[in-house]
C-alpha positions as CSV (number, residue, x, y, z in Angstrom):
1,X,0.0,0.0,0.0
2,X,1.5,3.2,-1.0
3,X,1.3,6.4,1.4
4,X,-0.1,9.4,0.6
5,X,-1.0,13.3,2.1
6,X,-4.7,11.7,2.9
7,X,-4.0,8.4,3.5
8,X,-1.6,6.6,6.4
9,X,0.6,3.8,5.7
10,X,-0.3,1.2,6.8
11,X,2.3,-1.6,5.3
12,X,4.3,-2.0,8.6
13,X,0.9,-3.3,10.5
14,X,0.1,-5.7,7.9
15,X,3.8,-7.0,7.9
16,X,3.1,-7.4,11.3
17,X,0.0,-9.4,11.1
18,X,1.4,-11.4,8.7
19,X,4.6,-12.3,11.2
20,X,1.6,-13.1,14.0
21,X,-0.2,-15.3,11.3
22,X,3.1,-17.2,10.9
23,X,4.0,-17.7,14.7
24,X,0.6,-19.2,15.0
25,X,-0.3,-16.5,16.9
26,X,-3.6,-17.1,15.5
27,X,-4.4,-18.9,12.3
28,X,-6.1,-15.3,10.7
29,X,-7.4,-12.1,11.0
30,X,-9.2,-8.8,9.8
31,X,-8.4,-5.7,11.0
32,X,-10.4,-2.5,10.4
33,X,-8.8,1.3,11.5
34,X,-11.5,4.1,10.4
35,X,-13.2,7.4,11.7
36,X,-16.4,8.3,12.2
37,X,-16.7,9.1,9.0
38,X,-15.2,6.3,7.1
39,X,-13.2,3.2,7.3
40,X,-9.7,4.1,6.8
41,X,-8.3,0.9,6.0
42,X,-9.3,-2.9,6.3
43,X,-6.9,-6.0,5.6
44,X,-7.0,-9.8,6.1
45,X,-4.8,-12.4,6.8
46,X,-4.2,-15.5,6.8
47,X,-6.3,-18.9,6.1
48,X,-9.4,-20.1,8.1
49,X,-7.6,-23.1,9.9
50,X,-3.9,-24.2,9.4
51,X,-4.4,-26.8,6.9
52,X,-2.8,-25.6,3.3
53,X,-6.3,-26.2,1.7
54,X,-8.0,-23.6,3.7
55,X,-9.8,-20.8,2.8
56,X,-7.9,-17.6,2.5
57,X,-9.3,-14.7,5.8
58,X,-11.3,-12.3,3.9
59,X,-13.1,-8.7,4.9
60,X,-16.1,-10.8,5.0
61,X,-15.1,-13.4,7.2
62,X,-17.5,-14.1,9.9
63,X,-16.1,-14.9,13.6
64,X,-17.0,-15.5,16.6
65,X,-17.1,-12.5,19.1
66,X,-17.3,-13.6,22.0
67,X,-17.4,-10.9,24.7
68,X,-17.8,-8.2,22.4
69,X,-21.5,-9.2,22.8
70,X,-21.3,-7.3,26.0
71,X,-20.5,-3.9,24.6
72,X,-21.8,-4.2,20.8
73,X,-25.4,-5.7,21.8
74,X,-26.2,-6.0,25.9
75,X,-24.9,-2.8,26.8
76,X,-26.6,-1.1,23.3
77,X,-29.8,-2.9,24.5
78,X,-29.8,-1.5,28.0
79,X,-29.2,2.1,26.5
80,X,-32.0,2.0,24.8
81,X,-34.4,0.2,27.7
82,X,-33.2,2.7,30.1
83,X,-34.0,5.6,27.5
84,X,-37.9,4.4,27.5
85,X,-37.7,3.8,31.5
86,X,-38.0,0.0,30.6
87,X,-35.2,-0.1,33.5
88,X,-33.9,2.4,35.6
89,X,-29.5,1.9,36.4
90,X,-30.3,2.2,39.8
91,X,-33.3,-0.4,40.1
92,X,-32.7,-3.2,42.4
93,X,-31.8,-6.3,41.2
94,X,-34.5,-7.7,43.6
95,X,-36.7,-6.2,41.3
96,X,-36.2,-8.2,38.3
97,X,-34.9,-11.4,40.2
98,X,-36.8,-12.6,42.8
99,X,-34.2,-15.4,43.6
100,X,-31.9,-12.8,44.3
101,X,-32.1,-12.6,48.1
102,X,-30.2,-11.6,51.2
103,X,-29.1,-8.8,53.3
104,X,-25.3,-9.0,51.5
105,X,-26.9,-8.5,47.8
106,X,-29.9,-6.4,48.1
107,X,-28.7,-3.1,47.5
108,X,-26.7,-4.3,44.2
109,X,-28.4,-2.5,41.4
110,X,-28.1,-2.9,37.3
111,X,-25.7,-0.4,37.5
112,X,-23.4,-2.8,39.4
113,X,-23.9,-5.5,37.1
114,X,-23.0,-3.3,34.2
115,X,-19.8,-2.4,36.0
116,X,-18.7,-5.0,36.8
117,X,-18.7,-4.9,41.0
118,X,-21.8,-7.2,41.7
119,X,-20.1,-9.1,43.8
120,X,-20.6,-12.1,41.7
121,X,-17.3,-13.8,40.4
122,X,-15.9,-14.0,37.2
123,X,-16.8,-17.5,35.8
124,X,-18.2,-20.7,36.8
125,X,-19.1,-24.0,34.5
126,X,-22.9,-24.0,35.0
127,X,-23.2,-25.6,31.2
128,X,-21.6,-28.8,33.1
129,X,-25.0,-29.4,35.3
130,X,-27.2,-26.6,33.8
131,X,-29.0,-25.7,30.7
132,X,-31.3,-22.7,30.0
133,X,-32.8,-19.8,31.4
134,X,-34.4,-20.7,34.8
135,X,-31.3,-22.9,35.7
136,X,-28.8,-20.4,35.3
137,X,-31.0,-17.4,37.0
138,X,-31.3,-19.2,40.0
139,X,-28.0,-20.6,39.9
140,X,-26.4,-17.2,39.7
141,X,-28.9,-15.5,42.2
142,X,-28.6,-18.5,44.7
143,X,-24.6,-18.5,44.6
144,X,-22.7,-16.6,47.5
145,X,-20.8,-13.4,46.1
146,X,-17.4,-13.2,46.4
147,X,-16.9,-10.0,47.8
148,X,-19.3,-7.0,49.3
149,X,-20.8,-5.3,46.1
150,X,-19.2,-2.2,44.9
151,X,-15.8,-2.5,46.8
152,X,-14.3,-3.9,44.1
153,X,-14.5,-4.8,40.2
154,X,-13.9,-8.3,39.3
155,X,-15.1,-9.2,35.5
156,X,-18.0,-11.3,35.3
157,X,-19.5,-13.4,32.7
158,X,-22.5,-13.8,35.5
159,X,-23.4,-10.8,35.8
160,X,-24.3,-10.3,32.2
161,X,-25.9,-13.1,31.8
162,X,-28.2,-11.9,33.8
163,X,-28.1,-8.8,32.2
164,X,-30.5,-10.5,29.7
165,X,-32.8,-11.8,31.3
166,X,-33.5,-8.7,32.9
167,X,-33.4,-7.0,29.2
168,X,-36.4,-10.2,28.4
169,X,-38.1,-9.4,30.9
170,X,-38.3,-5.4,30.6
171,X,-39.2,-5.7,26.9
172,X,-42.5,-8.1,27.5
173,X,-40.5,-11.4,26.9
174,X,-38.6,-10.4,23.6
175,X,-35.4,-12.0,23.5
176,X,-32.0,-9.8,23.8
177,X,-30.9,-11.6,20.3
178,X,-34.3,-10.0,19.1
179,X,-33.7,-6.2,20.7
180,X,-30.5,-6.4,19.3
181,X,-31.7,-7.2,15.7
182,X,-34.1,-4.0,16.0
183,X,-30.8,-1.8,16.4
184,X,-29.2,-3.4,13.3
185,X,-31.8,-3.3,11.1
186,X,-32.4,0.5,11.9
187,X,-28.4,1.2,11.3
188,X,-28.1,-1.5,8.9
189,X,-25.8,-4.0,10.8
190,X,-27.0,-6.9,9.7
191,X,-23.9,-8.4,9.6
192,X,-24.0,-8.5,13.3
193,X,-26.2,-11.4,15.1
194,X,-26.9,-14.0,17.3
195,X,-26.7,-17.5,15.4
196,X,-25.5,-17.0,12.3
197,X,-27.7,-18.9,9.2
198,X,-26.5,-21.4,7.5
199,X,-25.3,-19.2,4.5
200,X,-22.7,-17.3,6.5
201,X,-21.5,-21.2,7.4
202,X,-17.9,-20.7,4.5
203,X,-17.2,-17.6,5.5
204,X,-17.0,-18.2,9.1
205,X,-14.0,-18.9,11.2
206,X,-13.8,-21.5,13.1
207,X,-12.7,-22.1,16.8
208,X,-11.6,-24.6,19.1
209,X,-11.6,-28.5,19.0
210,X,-13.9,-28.1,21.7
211,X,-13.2,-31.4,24.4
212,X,-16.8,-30.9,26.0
213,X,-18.8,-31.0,22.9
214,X,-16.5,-33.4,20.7
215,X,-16.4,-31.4,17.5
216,X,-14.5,-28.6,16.0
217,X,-16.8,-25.6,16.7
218,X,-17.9,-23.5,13.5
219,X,-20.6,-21.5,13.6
220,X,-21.7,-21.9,16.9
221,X,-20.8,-19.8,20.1
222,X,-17.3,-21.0,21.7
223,X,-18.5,-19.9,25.3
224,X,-20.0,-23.2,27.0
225,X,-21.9,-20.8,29.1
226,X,-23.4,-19.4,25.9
227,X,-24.0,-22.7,24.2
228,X,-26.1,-23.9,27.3
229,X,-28.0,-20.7,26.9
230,X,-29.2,-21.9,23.2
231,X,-26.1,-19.0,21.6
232,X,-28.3,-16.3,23.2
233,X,-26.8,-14.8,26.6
234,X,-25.7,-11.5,27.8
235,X,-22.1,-11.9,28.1
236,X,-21.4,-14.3,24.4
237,X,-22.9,-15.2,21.4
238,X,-22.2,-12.4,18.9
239,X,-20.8,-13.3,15.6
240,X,-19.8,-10.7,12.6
241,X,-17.2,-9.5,10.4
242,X,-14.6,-6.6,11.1
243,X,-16.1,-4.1,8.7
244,X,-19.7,-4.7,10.9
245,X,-17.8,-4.1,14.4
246,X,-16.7,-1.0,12.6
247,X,-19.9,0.3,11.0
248,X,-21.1,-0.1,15.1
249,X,-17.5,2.0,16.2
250,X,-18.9,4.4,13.3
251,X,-22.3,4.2,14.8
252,X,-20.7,5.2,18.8
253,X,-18.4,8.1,17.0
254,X,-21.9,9.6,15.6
255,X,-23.9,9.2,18.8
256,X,-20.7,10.8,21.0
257,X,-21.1,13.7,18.5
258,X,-24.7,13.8,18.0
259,X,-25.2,12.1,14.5
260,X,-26.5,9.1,15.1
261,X,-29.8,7.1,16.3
262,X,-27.5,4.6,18.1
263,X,-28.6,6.1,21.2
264,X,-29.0,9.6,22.8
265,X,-26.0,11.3,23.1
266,X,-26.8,12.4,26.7
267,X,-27.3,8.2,27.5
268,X,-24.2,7.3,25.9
269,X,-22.3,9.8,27.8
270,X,-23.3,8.2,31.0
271,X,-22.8,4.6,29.9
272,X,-19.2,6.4,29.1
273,X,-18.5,7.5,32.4
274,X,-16.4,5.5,34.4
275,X,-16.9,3.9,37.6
276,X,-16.5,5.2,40.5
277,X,-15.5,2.0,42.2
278,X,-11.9,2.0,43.7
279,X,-9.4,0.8,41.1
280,X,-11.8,-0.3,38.4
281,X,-11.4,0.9,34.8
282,X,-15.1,-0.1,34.0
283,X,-17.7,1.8,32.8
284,X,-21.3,0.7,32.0
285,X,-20.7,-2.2,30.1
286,X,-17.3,-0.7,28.2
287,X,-13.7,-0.9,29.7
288,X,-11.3,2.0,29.4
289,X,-8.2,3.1,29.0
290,X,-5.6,1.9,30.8
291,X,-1.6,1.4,30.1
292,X,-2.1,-1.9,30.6
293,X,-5.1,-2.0,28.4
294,X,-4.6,-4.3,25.2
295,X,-5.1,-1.2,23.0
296,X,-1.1,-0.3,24.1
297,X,0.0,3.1,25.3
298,X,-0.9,5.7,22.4
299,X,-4.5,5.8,22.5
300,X,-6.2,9.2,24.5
301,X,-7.3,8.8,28.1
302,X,-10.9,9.7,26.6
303,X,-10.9,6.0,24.6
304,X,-13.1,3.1,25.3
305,X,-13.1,-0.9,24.3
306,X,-13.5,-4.4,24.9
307,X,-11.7,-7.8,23.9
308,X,-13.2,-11.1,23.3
309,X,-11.8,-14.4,24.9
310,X,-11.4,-16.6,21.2
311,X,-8.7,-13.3,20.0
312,X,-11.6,-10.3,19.4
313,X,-11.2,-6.4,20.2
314,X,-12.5,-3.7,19.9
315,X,-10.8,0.6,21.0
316,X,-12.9,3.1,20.0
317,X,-10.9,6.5,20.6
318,X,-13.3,10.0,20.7
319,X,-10.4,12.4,21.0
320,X,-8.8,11.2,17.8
321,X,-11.9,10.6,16.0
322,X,-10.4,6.6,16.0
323,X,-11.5,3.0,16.0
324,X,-9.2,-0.1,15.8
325,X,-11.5,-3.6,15.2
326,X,-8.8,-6.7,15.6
327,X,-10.4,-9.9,15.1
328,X,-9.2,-13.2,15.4
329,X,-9.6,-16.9,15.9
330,X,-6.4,-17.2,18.3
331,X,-8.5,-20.3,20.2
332,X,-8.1,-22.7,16.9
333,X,-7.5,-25.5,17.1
334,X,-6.8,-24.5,21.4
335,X,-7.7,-21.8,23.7
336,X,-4.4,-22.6,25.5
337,X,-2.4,-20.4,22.7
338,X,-1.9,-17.1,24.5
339,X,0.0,-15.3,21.8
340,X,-2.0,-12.8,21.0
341,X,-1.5,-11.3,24.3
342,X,2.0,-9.2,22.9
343,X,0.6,-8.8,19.8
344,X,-2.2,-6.9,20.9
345,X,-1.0,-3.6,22.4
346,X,1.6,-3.6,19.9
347,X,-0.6,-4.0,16.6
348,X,-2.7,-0.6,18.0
349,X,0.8,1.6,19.1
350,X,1.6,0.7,15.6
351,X,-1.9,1.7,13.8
352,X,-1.1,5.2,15.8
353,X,2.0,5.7,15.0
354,X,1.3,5.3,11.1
355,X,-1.8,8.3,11.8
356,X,0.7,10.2,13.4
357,X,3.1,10.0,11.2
């Protein structure tokens, strides 16, 4: 790609994707850099699985996006039900939950669920003994927290799990999967969904030899949680391509400036602001920016993101009118390759430095 006054170089990041690619990093990926006003540049890499016969990545391969789902569609969702007074931030979760009981728990509100400081912990194998709605929400609700709410912020795929049934409930039993579609087919992001057809099936990427299930999985969502769920849950489930996650960075860029039906700009700034919770980086829903962040060290305090466990992210930065999409299936054939963890900060100090520059 040649450089030029309007246009950044971006031959050193693709180089760079390529080497990852090679060190089995992961076995491809698209990458999409843009504004709010366009994309700026989008490249893929790499075939669909490591076998020499393998489809060649493409813009429009589909992959699995694991717990960008929180940000792109739960968190969008809850905008929008707090905007009609569906929910309220601050309504208790007793409210919604009626299993969710006890003097230790009964002040922790939506709020704390979309920051992150529930209480709850990050992760536990209900799929192993447990399969749809009612079992999870009164596993979750019935499980002792690990801490007192809101004096720390520990990650949890529990907490937005039940995030959706909450988001069920408040819109008269439609599915979250369903709310979601509503927002893409008004922005057209149809490329973005909950259990992909059929046709998408060749231009998805696949992800792990998964031990539990017995099969490669393609198509369906990695997260076991998710899978147990039916592939429709708060916290997983997502699929899309790269140039979808950026049409949605597009779509937050517009709504931060006033452009845009994504949400009100007045609801996204307070989804925006971060927690007040001692030594969390959390906002509602979104993570921000930290040094330690996987977006690296150039973007502006001001920026947001999110990554995905099977190799997904996704920085959107307001002060430099910026969005970096990095997606990946880094858990083919194994989620135990932890490559991508250098790779990472260094791919978006790189995308920077070629703006900058």
């Amino acid at each position: 790609m040649t450089a030029s006054p309007t246009r950044p170089d971006f031959t050193r990041i693709a180089t760079a994707i390529a080497d990852a690619v090679a060190r089995r990093a992961f076995p491809c990926a698209t990458v999409e850099v843009g504004t709010q006003a366009t994309a700026l540049w989008t490249h893929a890499c790499g075939h669909l699985w490591y076998e020499e016969n393998a489809p060649l990545a493409a813009p429009e391969t589909v992959f699995d996006l694991a717990s960008l789902t929180k940000v792109i569609a739960t968190t969008t969702v809850f905008m929008r039900l707090v905007e009609t007074d569906a929910v309220g931030l601050l309504d208790p979760l007793a409210r919604w939950l009626p299993a969710w009981r006890g003097a230790d728990r009964q002040a922790v509100t939506i709020a704390d669920l979309l920051e992150h400081a529930s209480g709850l912990t990050a992760h536990l194998p209900f799929f192993r003994d447990h399969v749809g709605r009612p079992d999870f929400e009164h596993a979750i609700c019935t499980l002792p927290l690990e801490y007192r709410p809101r004096t720390r912020s520990v990650y949890s795929d529990l907490g937005f799990m039940l995030l959706a049934f909450i988001a069920q409930d408040a819109a008269n039993g439609v599915d979250i999967d369903r709310q979601f579609a509503r927002v893409t087919s008004e922005l057209d992001m149809e490329n973005l969904r909950y259990r992909p057809p059929r046709a998408w099936l060749p231009r998805i990427a696949p992800t792990e030899v998964d031990p539990w299930r017995g099969r490669l999985l393609r198509g369906e969502v990695h997260d076991e949680n998710g899978w147990a769920l039916n592939g429709i849950a708060g916290h997983a489930g997502l699929f899309g391509t790269a140039s979808a996650v950026g049409h949605f960075a597009r779509a937050v860029l517009a709504t931060i400036a006033g452009t845009s039906r994504l949400a009100q700009p007045e609801t996204l700034r307070r989804f925006l602001t971060p927690s007040q919770v001692n030594g969390s980086s959390r906002a509602l829903g979104w993570d921000t920016m930290l040094t330690t962040s996987s977006c690296g060290h150039r973007l502006s305090p001001q920026a947001i993101g999110h990554t995905g466990f099977t190799g997904t992210s996704l920085w959107i930065d307001p002060k430099r009118d910026l969005y970096i999409v990095l997606l990946t299936n880094r858990v083919h054939p194994t989620r135990s390759n932890e490559a991508i963890l250098p790779v990472r900060p260094a791919l978006h100090d790189a995308i920077v430095d070629a703006l900058d520059s």
